[in-house]
C-alpha atoms as an extended CHARMM CRD file, in Angstrom:
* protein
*
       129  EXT
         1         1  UNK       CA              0.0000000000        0.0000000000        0.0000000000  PROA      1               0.0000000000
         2         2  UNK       CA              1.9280000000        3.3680000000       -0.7750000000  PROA      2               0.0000000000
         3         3  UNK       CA              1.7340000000        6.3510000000        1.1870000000  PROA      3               0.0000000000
         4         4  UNK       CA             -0.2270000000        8.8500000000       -0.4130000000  PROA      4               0.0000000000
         5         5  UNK       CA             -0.3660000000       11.6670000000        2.7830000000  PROA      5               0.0000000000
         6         6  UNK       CA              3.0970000000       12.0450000000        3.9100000000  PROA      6               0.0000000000
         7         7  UNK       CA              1.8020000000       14.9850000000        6.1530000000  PROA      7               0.0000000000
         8         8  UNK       CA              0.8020000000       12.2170000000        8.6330000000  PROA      8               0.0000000000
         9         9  UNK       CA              4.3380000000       11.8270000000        9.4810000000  PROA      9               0.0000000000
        10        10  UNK       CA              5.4100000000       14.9360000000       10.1220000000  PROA      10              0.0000000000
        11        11  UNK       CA              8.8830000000       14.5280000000       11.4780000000  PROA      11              0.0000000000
        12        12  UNK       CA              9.6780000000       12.8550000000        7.9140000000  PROA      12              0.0000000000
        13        13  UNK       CA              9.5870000000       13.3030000000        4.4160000000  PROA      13              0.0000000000
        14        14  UNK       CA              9.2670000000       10.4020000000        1.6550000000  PROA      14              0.0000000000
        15        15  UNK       CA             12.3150000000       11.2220000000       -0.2050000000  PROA      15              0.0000000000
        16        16  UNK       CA             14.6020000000       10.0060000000        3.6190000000  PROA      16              0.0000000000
        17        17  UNK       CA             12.4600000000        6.5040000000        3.1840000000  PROA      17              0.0000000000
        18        18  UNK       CA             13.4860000000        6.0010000000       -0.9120000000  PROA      18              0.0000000000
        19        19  UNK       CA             15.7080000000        3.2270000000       -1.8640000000  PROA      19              0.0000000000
        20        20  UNK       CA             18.9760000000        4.5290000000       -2.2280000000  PROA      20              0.0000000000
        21        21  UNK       CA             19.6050000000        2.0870000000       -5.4540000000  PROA      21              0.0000000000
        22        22  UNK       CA             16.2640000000        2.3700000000       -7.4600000000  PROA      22              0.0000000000
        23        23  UNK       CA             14.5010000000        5.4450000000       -5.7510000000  PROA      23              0.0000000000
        24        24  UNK       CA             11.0500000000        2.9290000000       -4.9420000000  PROA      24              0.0000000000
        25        25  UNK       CA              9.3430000000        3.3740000000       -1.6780000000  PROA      25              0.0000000000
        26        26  UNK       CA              6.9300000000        1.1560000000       -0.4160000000  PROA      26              0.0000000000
        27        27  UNK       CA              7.2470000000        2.0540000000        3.4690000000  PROA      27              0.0000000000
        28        28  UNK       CA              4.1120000000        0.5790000000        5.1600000000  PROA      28              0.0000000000
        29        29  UNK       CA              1.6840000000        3.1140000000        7.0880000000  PROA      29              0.0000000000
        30        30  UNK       CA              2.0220000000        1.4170000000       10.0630000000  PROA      30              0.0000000000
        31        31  UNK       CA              5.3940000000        1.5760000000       10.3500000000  PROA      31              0.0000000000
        32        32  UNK       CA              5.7860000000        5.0640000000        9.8890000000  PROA      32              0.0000000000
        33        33  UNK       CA              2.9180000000        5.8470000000       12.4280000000  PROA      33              0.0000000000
        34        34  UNK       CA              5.3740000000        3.7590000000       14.7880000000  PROA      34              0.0000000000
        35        35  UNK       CA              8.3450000000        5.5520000000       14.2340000000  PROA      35              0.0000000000
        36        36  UNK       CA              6.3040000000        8.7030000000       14.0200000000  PROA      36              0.0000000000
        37        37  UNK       CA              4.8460000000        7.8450000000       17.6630000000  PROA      37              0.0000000000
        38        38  UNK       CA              9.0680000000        7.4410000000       18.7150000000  PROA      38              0.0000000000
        39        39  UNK       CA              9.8750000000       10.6850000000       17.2240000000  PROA      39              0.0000000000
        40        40  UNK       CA              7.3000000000       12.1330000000       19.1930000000  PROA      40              0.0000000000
        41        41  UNK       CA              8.4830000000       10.6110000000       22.6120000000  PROA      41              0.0000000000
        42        42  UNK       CA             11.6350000000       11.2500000000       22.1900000000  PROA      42              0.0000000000
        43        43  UNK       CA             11.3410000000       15.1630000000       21.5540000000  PROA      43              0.0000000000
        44        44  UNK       CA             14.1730000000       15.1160000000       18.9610000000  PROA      44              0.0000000000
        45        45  UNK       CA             15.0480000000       14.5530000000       15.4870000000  PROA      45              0.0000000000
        46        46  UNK       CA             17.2980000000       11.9400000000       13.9980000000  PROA      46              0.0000000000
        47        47  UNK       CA             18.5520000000       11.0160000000       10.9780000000  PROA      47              0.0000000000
        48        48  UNK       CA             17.1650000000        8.3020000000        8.0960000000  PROA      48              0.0000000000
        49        49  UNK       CA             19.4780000000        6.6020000000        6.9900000000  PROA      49              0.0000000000
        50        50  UNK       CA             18.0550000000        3.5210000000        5.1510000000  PROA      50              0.0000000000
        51        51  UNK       CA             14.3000000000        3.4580000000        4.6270000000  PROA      51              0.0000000000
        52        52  UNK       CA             13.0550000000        1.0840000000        2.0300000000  PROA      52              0.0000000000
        53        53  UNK       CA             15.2610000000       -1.0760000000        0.3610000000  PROA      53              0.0000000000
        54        54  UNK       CA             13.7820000000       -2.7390000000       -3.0190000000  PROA      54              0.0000000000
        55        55  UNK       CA             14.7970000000       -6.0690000000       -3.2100000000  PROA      55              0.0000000000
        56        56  UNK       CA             17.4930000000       -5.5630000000       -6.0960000000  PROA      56              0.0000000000
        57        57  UNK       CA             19.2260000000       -3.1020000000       -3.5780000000  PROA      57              0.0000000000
        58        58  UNK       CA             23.0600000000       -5.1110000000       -3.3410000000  PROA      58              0.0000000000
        59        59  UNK       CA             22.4780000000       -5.2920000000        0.3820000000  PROA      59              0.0000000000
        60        60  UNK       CA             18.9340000000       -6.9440000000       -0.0370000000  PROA      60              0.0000000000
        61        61  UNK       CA             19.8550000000       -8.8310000000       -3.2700000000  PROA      61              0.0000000000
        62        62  UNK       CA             22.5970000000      -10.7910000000       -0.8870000000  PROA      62              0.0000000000
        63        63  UNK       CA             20.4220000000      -12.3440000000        1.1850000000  PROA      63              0.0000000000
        64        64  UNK       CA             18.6420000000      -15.2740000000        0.4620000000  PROA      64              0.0000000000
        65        65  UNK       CA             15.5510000000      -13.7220000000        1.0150000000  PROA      65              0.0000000000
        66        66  UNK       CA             14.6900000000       -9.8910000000        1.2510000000  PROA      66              0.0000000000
        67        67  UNK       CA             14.3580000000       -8.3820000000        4.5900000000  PROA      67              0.0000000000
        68        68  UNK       CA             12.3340000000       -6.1230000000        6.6940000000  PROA      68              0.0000000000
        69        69  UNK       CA             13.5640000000       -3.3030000000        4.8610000000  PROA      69              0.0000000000
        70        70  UNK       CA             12.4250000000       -4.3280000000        1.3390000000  PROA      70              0.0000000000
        71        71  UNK       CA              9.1690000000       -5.0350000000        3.1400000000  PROA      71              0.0000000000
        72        72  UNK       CA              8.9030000000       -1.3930000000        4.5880000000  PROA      72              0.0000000000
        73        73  UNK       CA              9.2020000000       -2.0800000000        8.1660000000  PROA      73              0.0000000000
        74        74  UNK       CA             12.7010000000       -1.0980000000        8.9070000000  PROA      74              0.0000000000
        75        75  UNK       CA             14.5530000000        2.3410000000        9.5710000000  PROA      75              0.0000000000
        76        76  UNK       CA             18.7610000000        2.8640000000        9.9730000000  PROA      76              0.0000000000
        77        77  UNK       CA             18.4600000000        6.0270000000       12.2570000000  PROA      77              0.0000000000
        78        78  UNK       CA             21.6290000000        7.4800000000       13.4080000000  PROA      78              0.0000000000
        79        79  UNK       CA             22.1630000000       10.1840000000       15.8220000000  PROA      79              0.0000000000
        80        80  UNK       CA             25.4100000000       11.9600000000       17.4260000000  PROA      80              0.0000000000
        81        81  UNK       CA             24.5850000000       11.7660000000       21.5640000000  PROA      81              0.0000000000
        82        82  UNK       CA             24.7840000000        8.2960000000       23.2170000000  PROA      82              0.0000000000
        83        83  UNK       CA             22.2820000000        9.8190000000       25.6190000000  PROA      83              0.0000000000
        84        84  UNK       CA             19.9850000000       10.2350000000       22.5550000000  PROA      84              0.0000000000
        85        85  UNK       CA             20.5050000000        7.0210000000       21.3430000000  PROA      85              0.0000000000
        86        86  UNK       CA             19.8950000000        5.2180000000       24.4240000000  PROA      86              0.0000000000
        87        87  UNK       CA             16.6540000000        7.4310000000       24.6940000000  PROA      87              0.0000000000
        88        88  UNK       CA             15.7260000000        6.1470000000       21.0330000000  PROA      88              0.0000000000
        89        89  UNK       CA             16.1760000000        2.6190000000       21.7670000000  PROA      89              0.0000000000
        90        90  UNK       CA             14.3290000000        2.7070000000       25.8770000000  PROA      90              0.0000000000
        91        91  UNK       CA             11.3020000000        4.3540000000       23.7000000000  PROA      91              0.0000000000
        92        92  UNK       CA             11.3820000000        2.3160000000       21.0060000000  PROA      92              0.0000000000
        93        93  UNK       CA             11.2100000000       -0.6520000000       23.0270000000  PROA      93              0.0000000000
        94        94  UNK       CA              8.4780000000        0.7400000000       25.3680000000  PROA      94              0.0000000000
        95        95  UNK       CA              6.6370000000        1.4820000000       21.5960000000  PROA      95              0.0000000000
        96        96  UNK       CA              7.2010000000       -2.3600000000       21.0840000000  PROA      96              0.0000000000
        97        97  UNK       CA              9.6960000000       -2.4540000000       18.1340000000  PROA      97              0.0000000000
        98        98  UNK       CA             10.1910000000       -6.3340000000       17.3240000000  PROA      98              0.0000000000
        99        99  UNK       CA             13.9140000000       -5.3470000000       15.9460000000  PROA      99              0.0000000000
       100       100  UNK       CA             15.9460000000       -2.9440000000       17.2720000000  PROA      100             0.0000000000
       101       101  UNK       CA             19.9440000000       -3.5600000000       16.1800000000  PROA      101             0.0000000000
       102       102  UNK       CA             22.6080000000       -0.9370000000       17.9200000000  PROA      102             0.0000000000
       103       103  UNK       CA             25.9660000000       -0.4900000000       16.4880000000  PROA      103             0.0000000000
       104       104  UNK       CA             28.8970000000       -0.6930000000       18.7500000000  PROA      104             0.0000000000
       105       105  UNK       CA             31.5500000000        1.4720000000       16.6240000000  PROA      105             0.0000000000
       106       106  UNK       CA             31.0520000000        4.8600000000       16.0700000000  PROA      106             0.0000000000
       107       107  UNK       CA             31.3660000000        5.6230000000       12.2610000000  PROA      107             0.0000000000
       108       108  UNK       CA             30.9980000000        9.6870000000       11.4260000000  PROA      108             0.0000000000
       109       109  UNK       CA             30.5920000000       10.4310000000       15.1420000000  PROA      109             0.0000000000
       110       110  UNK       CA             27.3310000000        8.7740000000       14.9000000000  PROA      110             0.0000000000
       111       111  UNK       CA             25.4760000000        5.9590000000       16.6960000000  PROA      111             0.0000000000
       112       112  UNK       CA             23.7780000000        4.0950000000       14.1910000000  PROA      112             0.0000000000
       113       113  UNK       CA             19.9830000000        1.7060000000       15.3400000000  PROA      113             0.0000000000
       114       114  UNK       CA             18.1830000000       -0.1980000000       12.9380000000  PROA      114             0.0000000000
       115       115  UNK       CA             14.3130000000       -0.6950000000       13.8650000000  PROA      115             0.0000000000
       116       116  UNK       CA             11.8670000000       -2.6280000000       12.3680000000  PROA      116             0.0000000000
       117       117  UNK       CA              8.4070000000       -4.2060000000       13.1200000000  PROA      117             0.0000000000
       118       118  UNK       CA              9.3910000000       -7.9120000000       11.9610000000  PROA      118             0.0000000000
       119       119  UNK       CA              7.3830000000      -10.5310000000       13.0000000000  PROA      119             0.0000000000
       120       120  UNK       CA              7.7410000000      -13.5070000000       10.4850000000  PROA      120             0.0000000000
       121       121  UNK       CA             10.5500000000      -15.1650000000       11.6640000000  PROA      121             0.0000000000
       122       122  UNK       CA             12.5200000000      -15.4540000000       14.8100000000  PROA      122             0.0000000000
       123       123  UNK       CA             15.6670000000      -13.7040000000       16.5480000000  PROA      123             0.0000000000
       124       124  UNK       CA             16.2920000000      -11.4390000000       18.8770000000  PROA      124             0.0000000000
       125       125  UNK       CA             14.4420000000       -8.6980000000       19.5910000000  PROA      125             0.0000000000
       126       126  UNK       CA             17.2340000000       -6.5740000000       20.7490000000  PROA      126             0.0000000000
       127       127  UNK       CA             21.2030000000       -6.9890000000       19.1980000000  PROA      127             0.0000000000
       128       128  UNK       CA             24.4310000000       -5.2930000000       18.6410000000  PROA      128             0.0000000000
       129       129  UNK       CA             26.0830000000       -5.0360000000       15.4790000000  PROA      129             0.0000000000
């Protein structure tokens, strides 16, 4: 189903959510309302930076079967604060993301979480990567 009122979401714009290989979008509406419902908790902007992923995307196209991303449930944020990330993942868990990855190096001074609302196979709910 695509998004035709992006104004629901109004922490993000569609063009942060478009696969960076082929420019498709097919994030699903209720992922974004989740993600716009963290936003809101958290009082502070961060950064997209992996949306939706179509399935030819190289990162996609290596698995052996697409995943949350090229389904439109999954968002790379990144911010700059640890405090902010640690704030992004305690709400995102209270908000009941099924997937919530945290990167242990810093790369650009950022701290980089995936989230996602996966819930057709099995693995942890909460990793570092």
């Amino acid at each position: 189903m695509a998004i035709n009122d992006w104004s629901l979401y109004p922490n993000f714009s569609k063009k942060e959510f478009d696969c960076h290989h082929t420019g498709e979008n097919d994030m699903q509406p209720f992922f974004l309302e989740r993600l716009q419902q963290l936003r809101d908790r958290c009082g502070f902007p961060f950064v997209i930076n992996s949306g939706y992923r179509s399935p030819h995307h190289p990162i996609e196209a290596a698995k052996n079967t697409p995943g949350s991303h090229a389904h439109g449930i999954a968002a790379d944020v990144s911010c700059t604060d640890g405090g902010k990330a640690f704030r992004i993942v305690q709400n995102a868990v209270m908000l009941g993301f099924t997937g919530i990855g945290v990167s242990q190096s810093l790369k650009e001074g950022r701290v980089f979480i995936h989230l996602d609302l996966e819930e057709s196979y099995k693995r942890p709910n909460l990793w570092s990567y």
